[in-house]
C-alpha positions as a Python dict, from the first residue, in 0.01 Angstrom:
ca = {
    (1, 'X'): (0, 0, 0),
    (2, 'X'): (-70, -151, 318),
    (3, 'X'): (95, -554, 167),
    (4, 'X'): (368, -355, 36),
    (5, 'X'): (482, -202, 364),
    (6, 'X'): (422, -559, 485),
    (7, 'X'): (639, -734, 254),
    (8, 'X'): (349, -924, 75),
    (9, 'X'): (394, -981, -258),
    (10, 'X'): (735, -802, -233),
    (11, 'X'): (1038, -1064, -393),
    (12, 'X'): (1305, -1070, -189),
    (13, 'X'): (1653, -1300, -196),
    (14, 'X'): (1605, -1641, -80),
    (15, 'X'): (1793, -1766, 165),
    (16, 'X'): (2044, -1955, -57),
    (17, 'X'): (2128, -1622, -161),
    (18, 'X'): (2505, -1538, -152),
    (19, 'X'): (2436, -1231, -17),
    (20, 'X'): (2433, -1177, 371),
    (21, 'X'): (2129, -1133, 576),
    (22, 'X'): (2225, -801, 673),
    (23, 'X'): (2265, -698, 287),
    (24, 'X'): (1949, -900, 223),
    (25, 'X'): (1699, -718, 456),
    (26, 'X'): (1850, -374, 361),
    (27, 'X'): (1786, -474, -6),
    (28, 'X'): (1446, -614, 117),
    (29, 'X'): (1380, -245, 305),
    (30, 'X'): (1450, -33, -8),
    (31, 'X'): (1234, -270, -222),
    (32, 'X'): (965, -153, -46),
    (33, 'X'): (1054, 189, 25),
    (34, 'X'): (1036, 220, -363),
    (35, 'X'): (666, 46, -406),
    (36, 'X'): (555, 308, -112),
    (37, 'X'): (684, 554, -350),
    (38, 'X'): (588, 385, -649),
    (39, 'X'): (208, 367, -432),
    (40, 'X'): (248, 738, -338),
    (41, 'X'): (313, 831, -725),
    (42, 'X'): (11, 700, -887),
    (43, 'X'): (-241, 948, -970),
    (44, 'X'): (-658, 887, -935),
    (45, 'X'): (-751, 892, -1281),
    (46, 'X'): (-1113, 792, -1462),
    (47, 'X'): (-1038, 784, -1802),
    (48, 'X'): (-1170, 467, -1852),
    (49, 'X'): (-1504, 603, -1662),
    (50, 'X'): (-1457, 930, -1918),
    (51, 'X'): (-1439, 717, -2199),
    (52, 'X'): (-1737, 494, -2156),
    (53, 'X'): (-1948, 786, -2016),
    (54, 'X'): (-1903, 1004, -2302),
    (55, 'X'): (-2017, 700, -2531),
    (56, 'X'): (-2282, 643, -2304),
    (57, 'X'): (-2433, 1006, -2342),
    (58, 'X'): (-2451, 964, -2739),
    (59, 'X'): (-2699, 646, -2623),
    (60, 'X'): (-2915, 745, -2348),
    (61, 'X'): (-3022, 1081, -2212),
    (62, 'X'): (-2744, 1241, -2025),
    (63, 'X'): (-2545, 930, -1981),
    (64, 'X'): (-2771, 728, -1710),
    (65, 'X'): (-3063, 566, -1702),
    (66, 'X'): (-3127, 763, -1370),
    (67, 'X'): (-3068, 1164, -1339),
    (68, 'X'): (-2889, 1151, -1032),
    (69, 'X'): (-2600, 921, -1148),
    (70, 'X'): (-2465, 1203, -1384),
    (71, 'X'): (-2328, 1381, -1087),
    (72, 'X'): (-2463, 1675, -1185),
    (73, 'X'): (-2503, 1825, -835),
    (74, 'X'): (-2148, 1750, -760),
    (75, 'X'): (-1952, 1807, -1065),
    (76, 'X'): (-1672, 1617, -1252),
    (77, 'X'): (-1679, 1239, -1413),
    (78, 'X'): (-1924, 993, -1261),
    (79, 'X'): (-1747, 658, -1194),
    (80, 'X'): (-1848, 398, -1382),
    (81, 'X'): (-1897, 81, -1184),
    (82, 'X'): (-1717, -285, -1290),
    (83, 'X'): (-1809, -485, -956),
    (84, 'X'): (-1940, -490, -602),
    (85, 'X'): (-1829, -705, -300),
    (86, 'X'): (-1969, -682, 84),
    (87, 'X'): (-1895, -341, 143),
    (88, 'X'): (-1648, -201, -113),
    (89, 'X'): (-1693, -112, -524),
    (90, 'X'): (-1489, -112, -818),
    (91, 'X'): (-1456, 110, -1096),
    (92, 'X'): (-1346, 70, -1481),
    (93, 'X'): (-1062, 217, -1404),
    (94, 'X'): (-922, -13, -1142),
    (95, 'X'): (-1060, 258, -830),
    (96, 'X'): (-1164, 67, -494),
    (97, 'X'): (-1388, 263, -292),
    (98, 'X'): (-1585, 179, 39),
    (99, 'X'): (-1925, 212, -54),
    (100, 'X'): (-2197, 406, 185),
    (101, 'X'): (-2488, 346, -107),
    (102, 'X'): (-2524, -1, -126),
    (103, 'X'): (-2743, 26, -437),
    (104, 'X'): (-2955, 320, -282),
    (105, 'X'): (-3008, 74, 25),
    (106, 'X'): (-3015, -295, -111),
    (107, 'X'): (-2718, -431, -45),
    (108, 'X'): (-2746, -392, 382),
    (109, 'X'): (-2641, -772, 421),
    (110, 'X'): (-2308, -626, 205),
    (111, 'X'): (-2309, -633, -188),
    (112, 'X'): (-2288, -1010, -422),
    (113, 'X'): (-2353, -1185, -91),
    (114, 'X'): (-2227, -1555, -100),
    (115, 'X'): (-2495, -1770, 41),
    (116, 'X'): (-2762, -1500, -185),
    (117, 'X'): (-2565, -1593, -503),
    (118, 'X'): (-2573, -1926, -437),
    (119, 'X'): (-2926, -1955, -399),
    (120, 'X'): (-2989, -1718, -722),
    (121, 'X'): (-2788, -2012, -923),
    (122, 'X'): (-3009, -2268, -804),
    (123, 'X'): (-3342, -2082, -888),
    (124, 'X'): (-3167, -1975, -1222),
    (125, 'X'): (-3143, -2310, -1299),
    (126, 'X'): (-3542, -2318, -1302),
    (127, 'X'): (-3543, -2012, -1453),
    (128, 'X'): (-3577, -1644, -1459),
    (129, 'X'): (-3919, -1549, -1505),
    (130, 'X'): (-4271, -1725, -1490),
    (131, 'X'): (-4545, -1472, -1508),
    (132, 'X'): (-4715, -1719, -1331),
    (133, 'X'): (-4735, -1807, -950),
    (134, 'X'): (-4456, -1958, -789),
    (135, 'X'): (-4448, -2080, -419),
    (136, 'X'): (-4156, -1831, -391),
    (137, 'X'): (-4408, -1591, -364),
    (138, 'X'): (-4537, -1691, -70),
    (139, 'X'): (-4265, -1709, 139),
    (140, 'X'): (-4143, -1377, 66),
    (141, 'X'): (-4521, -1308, 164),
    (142, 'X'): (-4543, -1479, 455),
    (143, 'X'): (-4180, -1315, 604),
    (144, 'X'): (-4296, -1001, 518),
    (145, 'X'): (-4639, -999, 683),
    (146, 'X'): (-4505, -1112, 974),
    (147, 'X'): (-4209, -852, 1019),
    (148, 'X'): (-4412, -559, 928),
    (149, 'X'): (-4704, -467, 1170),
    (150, 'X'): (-4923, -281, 938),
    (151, 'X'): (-4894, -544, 690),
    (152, 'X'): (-5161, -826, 627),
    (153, 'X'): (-5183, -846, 268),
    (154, 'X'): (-4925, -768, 65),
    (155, 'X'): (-4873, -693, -325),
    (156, 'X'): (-4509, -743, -525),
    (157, 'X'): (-4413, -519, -824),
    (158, 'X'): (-4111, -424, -942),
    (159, 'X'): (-3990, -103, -830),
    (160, 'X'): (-4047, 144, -535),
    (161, 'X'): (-4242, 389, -817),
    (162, 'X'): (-4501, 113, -857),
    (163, 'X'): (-4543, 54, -487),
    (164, 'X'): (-4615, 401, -469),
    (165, 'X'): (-4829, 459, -748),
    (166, 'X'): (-5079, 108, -652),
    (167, 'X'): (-5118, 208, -267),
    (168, 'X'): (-5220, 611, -436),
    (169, 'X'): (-5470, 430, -658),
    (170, 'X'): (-5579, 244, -382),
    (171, 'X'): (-5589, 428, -127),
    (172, 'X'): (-5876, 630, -320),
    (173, 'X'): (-6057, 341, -429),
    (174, 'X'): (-6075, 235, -67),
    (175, 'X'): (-6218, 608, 45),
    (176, 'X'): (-6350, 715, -280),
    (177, 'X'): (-6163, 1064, -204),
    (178, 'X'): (-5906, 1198, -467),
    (179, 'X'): (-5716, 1459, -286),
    (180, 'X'): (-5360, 1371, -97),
    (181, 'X'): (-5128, 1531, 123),
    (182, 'X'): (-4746, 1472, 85),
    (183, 'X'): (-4437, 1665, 169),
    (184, 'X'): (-4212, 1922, 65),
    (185, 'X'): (-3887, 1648, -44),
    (186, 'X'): (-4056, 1352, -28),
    (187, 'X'): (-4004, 1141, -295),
    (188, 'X'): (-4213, 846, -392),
    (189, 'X'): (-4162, 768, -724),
    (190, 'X'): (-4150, 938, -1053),
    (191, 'X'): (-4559, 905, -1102),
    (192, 'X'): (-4723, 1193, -1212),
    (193, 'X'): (-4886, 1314, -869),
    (194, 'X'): (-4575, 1292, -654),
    (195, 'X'): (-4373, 1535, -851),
    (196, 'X'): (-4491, 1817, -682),
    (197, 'X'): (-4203, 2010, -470),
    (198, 'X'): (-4022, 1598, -463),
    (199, 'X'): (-3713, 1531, -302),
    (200, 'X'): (-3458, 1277, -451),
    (201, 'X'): (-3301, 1356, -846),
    (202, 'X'): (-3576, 1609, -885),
    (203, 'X'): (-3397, 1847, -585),
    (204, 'X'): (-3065, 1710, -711),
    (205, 'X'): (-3152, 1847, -1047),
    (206, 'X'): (-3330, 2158, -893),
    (207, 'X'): (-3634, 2104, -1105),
    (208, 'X'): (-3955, 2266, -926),
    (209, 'X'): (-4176, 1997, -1110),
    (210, 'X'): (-4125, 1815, -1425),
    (211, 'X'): (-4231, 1942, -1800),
    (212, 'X'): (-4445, 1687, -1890),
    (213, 'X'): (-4671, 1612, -1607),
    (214, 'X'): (-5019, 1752, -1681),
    (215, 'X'): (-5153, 2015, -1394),
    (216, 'X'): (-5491, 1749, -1401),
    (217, 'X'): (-5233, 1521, -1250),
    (218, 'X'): (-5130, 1749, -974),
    (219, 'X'): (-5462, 1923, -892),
    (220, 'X'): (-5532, 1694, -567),
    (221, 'X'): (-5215, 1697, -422),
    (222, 'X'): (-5158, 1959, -135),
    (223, 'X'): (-4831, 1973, 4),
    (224, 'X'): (-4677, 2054, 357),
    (225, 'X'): (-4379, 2118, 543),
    (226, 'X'): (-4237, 1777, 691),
    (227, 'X'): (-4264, 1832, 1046),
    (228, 'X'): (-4514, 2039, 1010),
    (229, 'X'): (-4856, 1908, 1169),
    (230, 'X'): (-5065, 2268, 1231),
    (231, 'X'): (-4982, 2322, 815),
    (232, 'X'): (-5185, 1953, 774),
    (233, 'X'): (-5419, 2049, 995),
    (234, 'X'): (-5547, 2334, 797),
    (235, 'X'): (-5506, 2103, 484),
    (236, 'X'): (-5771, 1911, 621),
    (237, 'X'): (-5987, 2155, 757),
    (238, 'X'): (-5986, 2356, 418),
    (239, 'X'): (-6062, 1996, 212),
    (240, 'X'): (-6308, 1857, 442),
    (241, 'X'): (-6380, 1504, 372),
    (242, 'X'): (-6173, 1542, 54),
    (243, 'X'): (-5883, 1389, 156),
    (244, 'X'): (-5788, 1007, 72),
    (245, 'X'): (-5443, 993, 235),
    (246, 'X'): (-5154, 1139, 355),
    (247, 'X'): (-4794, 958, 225),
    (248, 'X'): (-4502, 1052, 375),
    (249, 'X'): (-4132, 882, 437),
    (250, 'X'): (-4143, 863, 795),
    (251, 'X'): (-3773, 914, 804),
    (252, 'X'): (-3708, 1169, 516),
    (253, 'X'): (-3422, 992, 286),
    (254, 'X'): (-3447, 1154, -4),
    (255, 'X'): (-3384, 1489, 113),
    (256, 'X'): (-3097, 1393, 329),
    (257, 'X'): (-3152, 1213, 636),
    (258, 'X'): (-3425, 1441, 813),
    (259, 'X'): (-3599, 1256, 1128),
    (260, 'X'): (-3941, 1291, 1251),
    (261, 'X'): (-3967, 1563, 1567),
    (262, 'X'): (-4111, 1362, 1861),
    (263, 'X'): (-4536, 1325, 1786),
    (264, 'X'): (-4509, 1444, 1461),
    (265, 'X'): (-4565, 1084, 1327),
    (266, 'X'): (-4838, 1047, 1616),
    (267, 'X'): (-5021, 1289, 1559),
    (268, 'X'): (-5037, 1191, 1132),
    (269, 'X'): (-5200, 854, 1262),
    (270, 'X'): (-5440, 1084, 1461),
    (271, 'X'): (-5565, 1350, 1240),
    (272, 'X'): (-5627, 1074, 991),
    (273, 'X'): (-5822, 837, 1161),
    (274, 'X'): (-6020, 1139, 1310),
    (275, 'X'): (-6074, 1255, 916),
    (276, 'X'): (-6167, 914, 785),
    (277, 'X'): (-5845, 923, 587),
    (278, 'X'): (-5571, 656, 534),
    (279, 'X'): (-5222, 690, 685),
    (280, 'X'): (-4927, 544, 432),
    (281, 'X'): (-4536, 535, 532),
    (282, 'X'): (-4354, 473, 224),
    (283, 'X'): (-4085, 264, 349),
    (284, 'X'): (-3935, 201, 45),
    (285, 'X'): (-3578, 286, 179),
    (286, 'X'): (-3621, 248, 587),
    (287, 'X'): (-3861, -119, 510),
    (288, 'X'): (-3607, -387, 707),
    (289, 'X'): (-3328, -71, 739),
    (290, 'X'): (-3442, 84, 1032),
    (291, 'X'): (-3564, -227, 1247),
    (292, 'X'): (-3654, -516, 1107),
    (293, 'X'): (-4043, -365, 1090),
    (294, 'X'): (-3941, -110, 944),
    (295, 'X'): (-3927, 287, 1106),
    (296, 'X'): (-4329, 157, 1190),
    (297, 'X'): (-4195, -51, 1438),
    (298, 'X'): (-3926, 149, 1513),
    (299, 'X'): (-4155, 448, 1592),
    (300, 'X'): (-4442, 206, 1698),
    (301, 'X'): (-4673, 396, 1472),
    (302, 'X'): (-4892, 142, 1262),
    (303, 'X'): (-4989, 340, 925),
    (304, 'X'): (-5307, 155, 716),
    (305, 'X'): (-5099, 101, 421),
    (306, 'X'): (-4674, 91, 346),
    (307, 'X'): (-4496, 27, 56),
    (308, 'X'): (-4151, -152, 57),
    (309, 'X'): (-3860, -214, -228),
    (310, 'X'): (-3516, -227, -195),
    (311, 'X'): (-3401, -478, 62),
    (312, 'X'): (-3715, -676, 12),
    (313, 'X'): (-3566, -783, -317),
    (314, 'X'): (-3174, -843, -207),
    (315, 'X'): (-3039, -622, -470),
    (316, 'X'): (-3300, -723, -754),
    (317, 'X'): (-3561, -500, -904),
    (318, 'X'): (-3861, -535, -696),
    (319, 'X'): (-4124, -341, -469),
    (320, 'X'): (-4431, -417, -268),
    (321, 'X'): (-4735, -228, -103),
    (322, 'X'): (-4957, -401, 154),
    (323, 'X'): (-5166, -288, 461),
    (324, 'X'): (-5507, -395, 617),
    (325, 'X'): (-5643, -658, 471),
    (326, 'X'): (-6000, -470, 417),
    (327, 'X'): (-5829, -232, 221),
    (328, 'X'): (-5563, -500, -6),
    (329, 'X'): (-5887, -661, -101),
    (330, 'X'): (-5999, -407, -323),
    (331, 'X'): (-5668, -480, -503),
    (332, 'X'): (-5766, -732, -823),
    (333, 'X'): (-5841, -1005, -871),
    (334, 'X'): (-5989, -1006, -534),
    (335, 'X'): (-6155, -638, -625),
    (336, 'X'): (-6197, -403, -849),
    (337, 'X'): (-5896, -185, -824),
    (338, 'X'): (-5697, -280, -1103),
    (339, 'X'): (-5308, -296, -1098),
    (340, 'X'): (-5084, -586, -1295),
    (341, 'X'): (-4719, -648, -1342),
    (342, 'X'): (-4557, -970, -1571),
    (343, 'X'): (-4269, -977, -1411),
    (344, 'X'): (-4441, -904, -1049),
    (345, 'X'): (-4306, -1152, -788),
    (346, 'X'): (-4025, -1290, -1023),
    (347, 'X'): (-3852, -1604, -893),
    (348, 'X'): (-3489, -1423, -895),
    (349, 'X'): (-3626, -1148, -662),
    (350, 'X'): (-3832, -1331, -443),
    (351, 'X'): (-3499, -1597, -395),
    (352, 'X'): (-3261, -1271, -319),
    (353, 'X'): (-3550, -1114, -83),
    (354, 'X'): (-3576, -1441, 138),
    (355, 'X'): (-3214, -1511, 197),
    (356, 'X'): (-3149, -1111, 292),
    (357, 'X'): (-3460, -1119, 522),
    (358, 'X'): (-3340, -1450, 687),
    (359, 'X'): (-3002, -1302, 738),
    (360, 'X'): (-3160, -977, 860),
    (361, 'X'): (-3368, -1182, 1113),
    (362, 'X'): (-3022, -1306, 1339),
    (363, 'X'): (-2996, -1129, 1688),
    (364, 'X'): (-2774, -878, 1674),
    (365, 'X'): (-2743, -712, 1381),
    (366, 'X'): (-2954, -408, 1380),
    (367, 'X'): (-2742, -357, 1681),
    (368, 'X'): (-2403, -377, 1487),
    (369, 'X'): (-2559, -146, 1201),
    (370, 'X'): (-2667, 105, 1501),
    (371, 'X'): (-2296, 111, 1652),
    (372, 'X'): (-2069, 139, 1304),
    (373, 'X'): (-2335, 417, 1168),
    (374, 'X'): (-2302, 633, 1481),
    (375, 'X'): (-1928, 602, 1531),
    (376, 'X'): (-1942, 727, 1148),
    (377, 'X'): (-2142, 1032, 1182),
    (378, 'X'): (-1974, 1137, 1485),
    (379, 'X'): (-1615, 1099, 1328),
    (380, 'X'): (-1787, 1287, 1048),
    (381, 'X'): (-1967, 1578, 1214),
    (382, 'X'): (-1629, 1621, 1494),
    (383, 'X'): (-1384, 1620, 1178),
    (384, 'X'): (-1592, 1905, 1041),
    (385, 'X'): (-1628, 2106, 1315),
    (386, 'X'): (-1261, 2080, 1401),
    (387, 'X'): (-1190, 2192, 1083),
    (388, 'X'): (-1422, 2461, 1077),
    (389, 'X'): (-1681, 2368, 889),
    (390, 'X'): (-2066, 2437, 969),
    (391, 'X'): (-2179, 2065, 957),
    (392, 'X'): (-2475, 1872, 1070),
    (393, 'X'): (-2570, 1480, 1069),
    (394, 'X'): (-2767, 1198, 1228),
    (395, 'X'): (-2853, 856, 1199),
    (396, 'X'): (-3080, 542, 1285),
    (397, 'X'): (-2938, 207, 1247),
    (398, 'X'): (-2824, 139, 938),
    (399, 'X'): (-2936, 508, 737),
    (400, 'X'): (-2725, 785, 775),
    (401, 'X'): (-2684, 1182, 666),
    (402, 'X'): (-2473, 1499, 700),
    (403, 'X'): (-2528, 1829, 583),
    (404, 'X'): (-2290, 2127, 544),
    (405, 'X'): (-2515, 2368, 796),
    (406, 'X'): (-2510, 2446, 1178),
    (407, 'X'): (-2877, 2275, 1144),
    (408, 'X'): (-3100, 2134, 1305),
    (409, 'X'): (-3241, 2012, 972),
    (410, 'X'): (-3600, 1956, 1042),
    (411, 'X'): (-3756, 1993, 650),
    (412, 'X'): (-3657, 2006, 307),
    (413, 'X'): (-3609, 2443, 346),
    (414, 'X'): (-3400, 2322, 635),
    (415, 'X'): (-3195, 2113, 403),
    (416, 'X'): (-3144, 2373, 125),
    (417, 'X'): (-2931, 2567, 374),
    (418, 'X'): (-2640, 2356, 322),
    (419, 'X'): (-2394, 2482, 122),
    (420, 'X'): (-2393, 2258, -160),
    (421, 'X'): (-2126, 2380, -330),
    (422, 'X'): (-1857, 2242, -21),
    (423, 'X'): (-2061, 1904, -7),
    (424, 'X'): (-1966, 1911, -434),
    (425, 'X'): (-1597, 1944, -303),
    (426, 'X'): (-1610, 1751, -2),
    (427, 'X'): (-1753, 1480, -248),
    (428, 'X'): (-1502, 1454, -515),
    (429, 'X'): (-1243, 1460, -254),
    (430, 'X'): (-1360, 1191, -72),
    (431, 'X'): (-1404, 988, -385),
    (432, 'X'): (-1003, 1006, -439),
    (433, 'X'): (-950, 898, -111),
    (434, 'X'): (-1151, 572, -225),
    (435, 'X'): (-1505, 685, -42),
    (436, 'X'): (-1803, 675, -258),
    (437, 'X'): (-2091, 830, -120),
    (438, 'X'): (-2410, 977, -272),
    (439, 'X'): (-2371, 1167, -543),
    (440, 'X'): (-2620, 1425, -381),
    (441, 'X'): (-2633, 1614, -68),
    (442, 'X'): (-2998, 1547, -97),
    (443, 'X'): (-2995, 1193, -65),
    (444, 'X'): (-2940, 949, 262),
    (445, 'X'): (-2613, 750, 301),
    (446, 'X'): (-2631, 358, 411),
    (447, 'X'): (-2428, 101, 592),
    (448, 'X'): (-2456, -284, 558),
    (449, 'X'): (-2315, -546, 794),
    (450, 'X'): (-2051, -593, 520),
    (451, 'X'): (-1867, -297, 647),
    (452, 'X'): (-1602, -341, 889),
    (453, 'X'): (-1487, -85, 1173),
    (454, 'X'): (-1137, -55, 957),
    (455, 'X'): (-1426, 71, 709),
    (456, 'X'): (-1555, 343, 941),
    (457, 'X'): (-1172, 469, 1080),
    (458, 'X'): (-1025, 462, 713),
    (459, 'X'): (-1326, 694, 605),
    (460, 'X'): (-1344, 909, 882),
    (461, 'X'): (-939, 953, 813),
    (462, 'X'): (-1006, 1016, 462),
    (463, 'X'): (-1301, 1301, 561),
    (464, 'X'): (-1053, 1451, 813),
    (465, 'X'): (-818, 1513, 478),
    (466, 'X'): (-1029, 1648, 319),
    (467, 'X'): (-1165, 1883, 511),
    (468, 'X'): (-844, 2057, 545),
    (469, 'X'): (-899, 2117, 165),
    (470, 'X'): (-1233, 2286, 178),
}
């Protein structure tokens, strides 16, 4: 609308014209008038989206290849995506949205970066897998050793799941324990012991568990409260010397944004050093979000173990778990902890991994994130309120949440308070007014340097219309 009101693109007479200027720019004035209304007339549709979805769900189960894409939490026709660019999206259907998911946290240098796509064609032209070592390896290695303190060996695999299911396996090689701790909407994977009271698709879904998963699997893991250290105390006072390791997000993204309460990540690092047990921050979403160490550097809590994905691989499929080196060499070859992958530390990855690190690295930007993520909450959680709505939100940097409660949201019970059924509406409506968030209430919101502040005061004007609907 905006180059119509402008005159872009809008033909009027020439100069030559026999008609006089006067006649000209009134003729000029009601061509646009007319492709305002013409802009005002059209109707957000997804047909196209309808269409292809509906095909889809005679193909694969429900539609998606991943439950929470089936917007089943918020109702009405998923979008079905034809192209990204820094900090925008575009449907089938011709839809333009700003985009606060960035892949589920990828994308943070903006989406199809240039200089990232131009080094992907140059290590396509070597090709796209090895399953063999390539030097690419380890300079991804190297970068991420240094950025992240607790890391001085590190692992690639493919996915966030497989971080999280090598540094379980590890961590009770290393201590020969079998019993974890994790919490209530934490989600770190879809591997058999972490689907016990999980965050992510599996609150989305409202699934307790998941059919399937044997209760052998589940036996040794204990749950708590996030936030809740006098509940993990008695955990390890009632499983003396049982316990291998507690895993946690140390920001909770996957149950909406929930922060740690001041200590709470403290005293974790105490009570398992003082129980012989190992400390793990899956970082999987915060890893080079938060700071560019990760919320462990952020926080200035060092954990014994972390596992990474997202960023790490600019956008590609691709995860990591590293820590001590004492403890990564029980990881094979080196020991006898086995874990493989073929396409582990694939050339594509590691290339799309080492040019978003090295833009990540320049001075300033964790600073920029900080400022256009804070002016968007606030515009967020003041709209809301003015309107009338119980509302509730935070962010750090770059990761971002609301929820529709008076709050303060300090655990996944916390979370459940918000009345889903207004985020549903609040979501839909914000998706015609070309903002695509999370398809969840559960589930964190990002921001990339891609977005501009036009981004942040054209969504913020789009939540302030809808909430007049709600």
């Amino acid at each position: 609308m905006s180059a119509a009101i402008t005159g872009v693109g809008v033909p009027c007479p020439s100069k030559s014209s026999r008609t006089s200027v006067g006649h000209r720019h009134k003729r000029c004035a009601s061509i646009i008038r007319m492709t305002v209304t013409e802009e005002k007339k059209k109707t957000y549709t997804l047909k196209k989206s309808e269409e292809a979805f509906n095909a889809a769900k005679e193909l694969m189960p429900g539609g998606v290849n991943s439950p929470v894409r089936a917007f089943k939490s918020v109702g009405g026709q998923p979008i079905v995506v034809d192209s990204v660019k820094g900090s925008h999206m575009w449907d089938i259907d011709g839809n333009e949205y700003i985009d606060y998911v960035g892949s589920w946290g990828p994308a943070i240098i903006g989406h199809a970066d240039d200089e990232v796509l131009a080094a992907l064609a140059e290590t396509m032209k070597k090709g796209t897998s090895f399953g063999a070592p390539c030097l690419l390896e380890n300079v991804l290695a190297e970068m991420v050793i240094s950025a992240v303190p607790s890391i001085e060996m590190v692992r690639f695999v493919n996915s966030g799941t497989e971080a999280c299911m090598g540094v379980l396996r590890l961590a009770r090689a290393f201590t020969g324990r079998e019993k974890i701790i994790k919490f209530e909407g934490c989600y770190h994977g879809h591997a058999d012991p972490f689907l016990v009271k999980a965050g992510s698709g599996v609150a989305t879904l409202g699934l307790p568990d998941s059919p399937g998963v044997p209760k052998s699997a589940t036996s040794t893991t204990l749950t708590s409260p996030y936030n809740d250290i006098s509940t993990v105390e008695s955990l390890f006072e009632s499983n003396k010397g049982e316990i291998a390791a507690v895993i946690l997000e140390p920001i909770v993204g996957n149950a909406g944004f929930i922060t740690p309460n001041p200590d709470f990540l403290n005293a974790l690092r105490k009570i398992t050093k003082d129980n012989g047990a190992l400390l793990i921050f899956d970082e999987v979403m915060t890893g080079f979000r938060i700071s560019y160490g990760g919320a462990q550097e952020y926080f200035g809590i060092t954990p014994d173990l972390t596992t990474l994905g997202k960023i790490i691989g600019g956008g590609l499929p691709v995860g990591a778990y590293g820590g001590r080196k004492e403890i990564m060499e029980m990881v094979a070859p080196a020991g006898p902890m086995y874990q493989a992958g073929t396409l582990s530390g694939n050339p594509l990855a590691m290339t799309a991994g080492i040019h978003t690190l090295k833009r990540l690295k320049q001075p300033g930007n964790y600073e920029y994130l900080n400022k256009i993520t804070g002016e968007l909450i606030q515009g967020l959680v003041d709209g809301g309120k003015k309107a009338g709505h119980a509302i509730c939100g935070g962010y750090i940097n770059g990761m971002f949440g609301f929820f529709f409660t008076e709050g303060p949201v300090y655990n996944f019970d916390d979370a459940k308070k918000s009345d889903t059924a207004k985020f549903a509406k609040f979501y839909r409506g914000m998706l015609e007014e070309g903002v695509y968030l999370a398809p969840s209430q559960f589930e964190a919101g990002f921001t990339s340097l891609a977005h501009t502040p036009e981004d942040i005061q054209k969504t913020i004007a789009a939540a302030n219309k809808v909430f007049q609907t709600l």
